[in-house]
DOGUGU-647205 format. One record per residue (C-alpha): x, y, z; residue number from 1; chain; residue in one letter. Coordinates in steps of 0.25 Angstrom, whole numbers, padded with zeros to 4 digits. Layout:
BEGIN
+-------+-------+-------+-----+---+---+
|    px |    py |    pz |   k | c | r |
+-------+-------+-------+-----+---+---+
|     X |     Y |     Z | NUM | A | A |
...
+-------+-------+-------+-----+---+---+
END
This chain:
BEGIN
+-------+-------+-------+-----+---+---+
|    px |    py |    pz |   k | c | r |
+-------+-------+-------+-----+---+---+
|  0043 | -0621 |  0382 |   1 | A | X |
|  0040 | -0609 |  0392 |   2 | A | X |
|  0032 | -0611 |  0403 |   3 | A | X |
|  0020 | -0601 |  0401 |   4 | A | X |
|  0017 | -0600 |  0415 |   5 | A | X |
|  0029 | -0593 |  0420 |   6 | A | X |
|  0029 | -0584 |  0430 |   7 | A | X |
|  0040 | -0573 |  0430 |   8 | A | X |
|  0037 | -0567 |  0442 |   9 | A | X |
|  0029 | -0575 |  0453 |  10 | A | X |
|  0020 | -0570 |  0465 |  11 | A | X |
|  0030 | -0575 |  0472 |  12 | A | X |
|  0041 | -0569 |  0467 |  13 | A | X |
|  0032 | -0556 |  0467 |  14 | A | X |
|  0030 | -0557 |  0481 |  15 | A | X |
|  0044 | -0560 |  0485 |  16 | A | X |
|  0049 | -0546 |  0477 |  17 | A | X |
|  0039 | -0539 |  0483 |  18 | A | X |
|  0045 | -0542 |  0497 |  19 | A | X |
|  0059 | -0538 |  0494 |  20 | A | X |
|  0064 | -0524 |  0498 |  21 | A | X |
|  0064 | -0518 |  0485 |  22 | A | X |
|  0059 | -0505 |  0479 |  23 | A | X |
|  0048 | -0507 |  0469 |  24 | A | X |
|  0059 | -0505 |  0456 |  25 | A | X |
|  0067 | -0517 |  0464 |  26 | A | X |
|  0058 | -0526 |  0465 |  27 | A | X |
|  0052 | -0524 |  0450 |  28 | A | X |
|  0066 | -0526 |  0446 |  29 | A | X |
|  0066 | -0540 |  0454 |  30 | A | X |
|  0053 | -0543 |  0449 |  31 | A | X |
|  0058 | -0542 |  0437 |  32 | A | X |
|  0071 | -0549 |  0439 |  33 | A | X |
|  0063 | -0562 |  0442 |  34 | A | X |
|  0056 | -0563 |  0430 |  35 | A | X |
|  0066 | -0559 |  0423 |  36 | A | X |
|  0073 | -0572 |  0428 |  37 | A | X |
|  0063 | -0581 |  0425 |  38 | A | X |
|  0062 | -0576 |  0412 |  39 | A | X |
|  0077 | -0577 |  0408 |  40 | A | X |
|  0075 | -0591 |  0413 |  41 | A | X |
|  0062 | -0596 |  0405 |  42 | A | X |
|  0071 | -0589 |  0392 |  43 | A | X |
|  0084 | -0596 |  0396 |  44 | A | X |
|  0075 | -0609 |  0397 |  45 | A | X |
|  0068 | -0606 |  0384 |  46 | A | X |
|  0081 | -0604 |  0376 |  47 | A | X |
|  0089 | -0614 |  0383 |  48 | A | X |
|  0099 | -0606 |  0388 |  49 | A | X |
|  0106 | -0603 |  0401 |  50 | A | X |
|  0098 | -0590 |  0409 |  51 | A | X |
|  0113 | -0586 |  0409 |  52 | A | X |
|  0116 | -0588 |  0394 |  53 | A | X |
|  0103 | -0580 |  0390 |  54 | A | X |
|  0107 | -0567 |  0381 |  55 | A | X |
|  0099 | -0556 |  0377 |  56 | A | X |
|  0097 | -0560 |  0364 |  57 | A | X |
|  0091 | -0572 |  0368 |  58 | A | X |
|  0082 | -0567 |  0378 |  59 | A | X |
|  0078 | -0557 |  0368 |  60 | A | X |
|  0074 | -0568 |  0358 |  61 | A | X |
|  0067 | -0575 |  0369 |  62 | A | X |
|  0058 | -0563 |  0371 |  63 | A | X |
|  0057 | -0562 |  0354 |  64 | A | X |
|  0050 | -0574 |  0357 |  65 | A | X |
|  0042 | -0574 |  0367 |  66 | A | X |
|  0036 | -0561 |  0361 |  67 | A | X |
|  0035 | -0569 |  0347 |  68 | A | X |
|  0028 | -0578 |  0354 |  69 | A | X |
|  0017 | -0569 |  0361 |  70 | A | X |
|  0015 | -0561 |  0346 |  71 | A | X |
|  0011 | -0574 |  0340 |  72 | A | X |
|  0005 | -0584 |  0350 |  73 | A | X |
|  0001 | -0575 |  0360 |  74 | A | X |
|  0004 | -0568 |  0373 |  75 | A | X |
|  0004 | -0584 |  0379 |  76 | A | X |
|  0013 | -0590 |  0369 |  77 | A | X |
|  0024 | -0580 |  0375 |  78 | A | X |
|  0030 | -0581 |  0390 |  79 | A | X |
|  0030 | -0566 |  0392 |  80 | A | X |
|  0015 | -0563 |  0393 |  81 | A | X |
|  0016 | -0549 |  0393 |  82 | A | X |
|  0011 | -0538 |  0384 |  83 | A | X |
|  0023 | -0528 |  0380 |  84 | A | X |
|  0014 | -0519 |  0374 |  85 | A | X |
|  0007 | -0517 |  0387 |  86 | A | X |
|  0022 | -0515 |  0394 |  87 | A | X |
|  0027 | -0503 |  0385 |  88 | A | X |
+-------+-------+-------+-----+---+---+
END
């Protein structure tokens, strides 16, 4: 179903903001933007939906789940392998 590999950011890509001329907020924010894309892709994939027909309740749903996922099965049962707690 989900590809447990992915990479939402690569070296690559990495590198490639690191070159750009922005400012350290700016390149954050494009960091973050292409992650952001990827992910919005994996959930319109996962929910069969059109990236451009994604609405937030079904984003929101698709995080419910990844969450449910990590609380029961474990941080590698879910695709975000982060640990909130740790982000707050």
């Amino acid at each position: 179903m989900l590809d447990q590999s992915l990479q939402f950011l690569t070296p690559e890509e990495s590198a490639e903001v690191d070159k750009a001329l922005l400012s350290s907020p700016e390149k954050f924010l494009t960091r973050l933007t292409i992650s952001t894309a990827k992910l919005l892709k994996l959930i319109a994939t996962d929910t069969d939906t059109p990236i451009e027909n994604l609405t937030a309740v079904q984003i929101t749903q698709w995080f419910e789940k990844d969450a449910k996922l990590k609380r029961e099965q474990g941080v590698n049962a879910s695709v975000l392998k982060w640990d909130a707690e740790n982000l707050e």
